[in-house]
N, C-alpha and C positions, 0 to 999 in steps of 0.2 A: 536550542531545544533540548530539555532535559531527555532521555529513555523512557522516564514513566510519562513524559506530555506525549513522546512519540508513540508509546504504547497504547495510551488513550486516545488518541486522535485516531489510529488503526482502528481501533476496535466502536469508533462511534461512527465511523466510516462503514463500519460492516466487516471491513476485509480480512479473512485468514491471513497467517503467514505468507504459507504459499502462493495465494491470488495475489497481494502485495508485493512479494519477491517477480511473479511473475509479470507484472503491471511494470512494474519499474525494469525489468530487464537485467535481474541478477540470478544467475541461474540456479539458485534451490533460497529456500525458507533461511539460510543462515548467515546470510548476512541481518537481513531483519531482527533474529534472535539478537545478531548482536548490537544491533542498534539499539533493542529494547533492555540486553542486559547491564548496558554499560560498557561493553569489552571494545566498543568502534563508538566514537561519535558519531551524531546524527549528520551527514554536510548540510553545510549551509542552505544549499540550494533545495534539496529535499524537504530542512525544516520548512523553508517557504509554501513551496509545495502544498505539504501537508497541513499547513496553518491555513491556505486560501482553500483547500478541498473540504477542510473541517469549517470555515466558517460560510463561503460562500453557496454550499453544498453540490458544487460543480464536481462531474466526472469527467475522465477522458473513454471519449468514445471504445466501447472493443472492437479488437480486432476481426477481419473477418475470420469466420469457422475454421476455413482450410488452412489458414497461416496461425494458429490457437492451441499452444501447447494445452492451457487449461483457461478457466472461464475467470477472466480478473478483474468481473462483476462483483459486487458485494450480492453476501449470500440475500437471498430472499426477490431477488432483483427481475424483474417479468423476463423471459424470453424475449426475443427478439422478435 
């Protein structure tokens, strides 16, 4: 997976850097950046990921409140 299909795929998914970074469990927006910039490849396992999330339009459930750095809902997304 290219950076711009990674970028794209983020961004039709809904999710910020941050929510992304935090979904995945890396802990700030920069490694994301560098997914999207070209500076890291995308791994493998992620592209998958991110190809069944963009076309199936499955999420992984959030976590609960108490254990929630931040909401790694796509923006616009009802409450719970």
């Amino acid at each position: 997976m290219t950076s711009e299909e990674f970028k794209a795929i983020r961004k039709r998914l809904g999710y910020k850097q941050e929510a992304l970074a935090a979904l995945l469990g890396y802990g700030s927006k920069v490694r994301i950046s560098e997914f999207e910039s070209g500076t890291r490849d995308v791994p493998r396992l992620l592209a998958l990921l991110m190809a069944a999330m963009d076309q199936t339009g499955w999420r992984p459930a959030p976590e609960p409140v108490e254990s929630r750095k931040e909401d790694p809902r796509p923006e616009g997304s009802p409450p719970e």
